[in-house]
C-alpha positions as CSV (number, residue, x, y, z in Angstrom):
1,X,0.0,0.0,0.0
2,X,1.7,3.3,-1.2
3,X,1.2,6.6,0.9
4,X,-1.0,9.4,-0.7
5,X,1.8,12.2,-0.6
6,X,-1.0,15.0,-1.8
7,X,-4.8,15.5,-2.1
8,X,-4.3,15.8,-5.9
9,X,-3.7,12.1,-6.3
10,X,-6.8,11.2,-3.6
11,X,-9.8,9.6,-6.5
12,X,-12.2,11.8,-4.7
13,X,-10.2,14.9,-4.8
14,X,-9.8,14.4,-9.0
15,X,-13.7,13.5,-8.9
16,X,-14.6,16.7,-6.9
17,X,-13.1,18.8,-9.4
18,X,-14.7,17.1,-12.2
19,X,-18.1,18.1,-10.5
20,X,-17.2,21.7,-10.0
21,X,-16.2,21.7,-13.9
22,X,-19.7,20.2,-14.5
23,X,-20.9,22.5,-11.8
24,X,-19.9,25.3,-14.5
25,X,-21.5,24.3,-17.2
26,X,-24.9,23.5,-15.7
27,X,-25.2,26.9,-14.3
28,X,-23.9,28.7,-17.4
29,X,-27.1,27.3,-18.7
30,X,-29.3,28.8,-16.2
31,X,-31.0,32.0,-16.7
32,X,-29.4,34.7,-15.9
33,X,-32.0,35.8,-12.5
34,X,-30.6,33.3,-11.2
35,X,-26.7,34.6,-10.7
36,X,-27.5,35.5,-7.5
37,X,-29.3,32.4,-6.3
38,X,-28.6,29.4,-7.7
39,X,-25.9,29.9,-9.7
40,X,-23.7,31.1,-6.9
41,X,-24.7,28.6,-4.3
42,X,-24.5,25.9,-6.5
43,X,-20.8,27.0,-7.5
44,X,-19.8,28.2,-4.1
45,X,-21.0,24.2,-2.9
46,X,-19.4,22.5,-5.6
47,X,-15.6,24.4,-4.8
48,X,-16.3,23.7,-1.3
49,X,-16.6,19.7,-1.8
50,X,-12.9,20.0,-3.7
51,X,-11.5,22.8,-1.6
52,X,-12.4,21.0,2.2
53,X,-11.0,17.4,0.4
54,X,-7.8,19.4,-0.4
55,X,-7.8,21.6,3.0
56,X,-8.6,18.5,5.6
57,X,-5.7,16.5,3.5
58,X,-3.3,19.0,4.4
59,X,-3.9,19.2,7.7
60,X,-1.6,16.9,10.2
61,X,-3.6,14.8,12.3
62,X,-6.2,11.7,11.0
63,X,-9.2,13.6,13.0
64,X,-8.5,16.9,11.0
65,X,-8.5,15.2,7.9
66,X,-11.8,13.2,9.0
67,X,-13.6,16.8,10.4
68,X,-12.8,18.4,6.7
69,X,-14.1,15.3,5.1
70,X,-17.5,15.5,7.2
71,X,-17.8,19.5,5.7
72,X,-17.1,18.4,2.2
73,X,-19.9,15.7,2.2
74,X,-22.0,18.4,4.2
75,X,-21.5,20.7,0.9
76,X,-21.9,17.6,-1.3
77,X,-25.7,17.3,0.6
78,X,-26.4,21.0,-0.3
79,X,-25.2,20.6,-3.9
80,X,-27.3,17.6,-4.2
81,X,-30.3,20.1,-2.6
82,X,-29.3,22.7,-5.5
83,X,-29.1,20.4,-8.6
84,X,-32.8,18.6,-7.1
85,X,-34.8,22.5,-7.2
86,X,-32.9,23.3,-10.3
87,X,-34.3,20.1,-12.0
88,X,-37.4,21.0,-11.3
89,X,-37.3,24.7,-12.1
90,X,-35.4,24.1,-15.1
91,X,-36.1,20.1,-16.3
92,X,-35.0,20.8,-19.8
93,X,-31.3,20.7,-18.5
94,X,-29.5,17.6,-18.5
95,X,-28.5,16.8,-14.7
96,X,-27.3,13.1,-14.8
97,X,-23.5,14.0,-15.0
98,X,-23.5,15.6,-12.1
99,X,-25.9,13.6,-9.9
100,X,-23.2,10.7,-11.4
101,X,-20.3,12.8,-10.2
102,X,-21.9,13.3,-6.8
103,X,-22.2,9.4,-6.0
């Protein structure tokens, strides 16, 4: 078993930041009244799954690591939240690569 020397080789790390790129697209396809709603909180949710992976890994002790990883899947609940109300707001926008991404 090899040691994971930083966050950018942890699978969920690389998979985060695949959401946050489809993240981008699905909100660049919303209208634009909804900048200030669901386009930033779904953006602002999707970074924070990546950036709390990335944070907790850096972080010295097993518990920190384990803290940041209970915030990310925290985010990870509200994104879920997000792309669910935008579904039904907006059903004509395809959704499955990120509900895939989120699993």
């Amino acid at each position: 078993m090899s040691y994971v020397k930083s966050y950018k080789e942890l699978i969920v790390w690389q998979r985060a930041i695949e959401l946050v790129i489809e993240v981008y697209r699905i909100t660049d396809l919303l209208p634009k009244s909804e900048l200030y709603g669901l386009v930033s909180q779904m953006r602002r949710a999707g970074i924070s799954i990546a950036s709390n992976i990335a944070e907790g890994k850096k972080r010295k002790t097993k518990n920190d690591f384990l803290h940041f990883l209970h915030m990310s899947d925290g985010a990870a609940a509200e994104l879920e939240t997000q792309l669910i109300i935008s579904k039904k707001l907006y059903p004509n926008i395809d959704f499955n690569e990120a509900y895939a991404l989120l699993e």
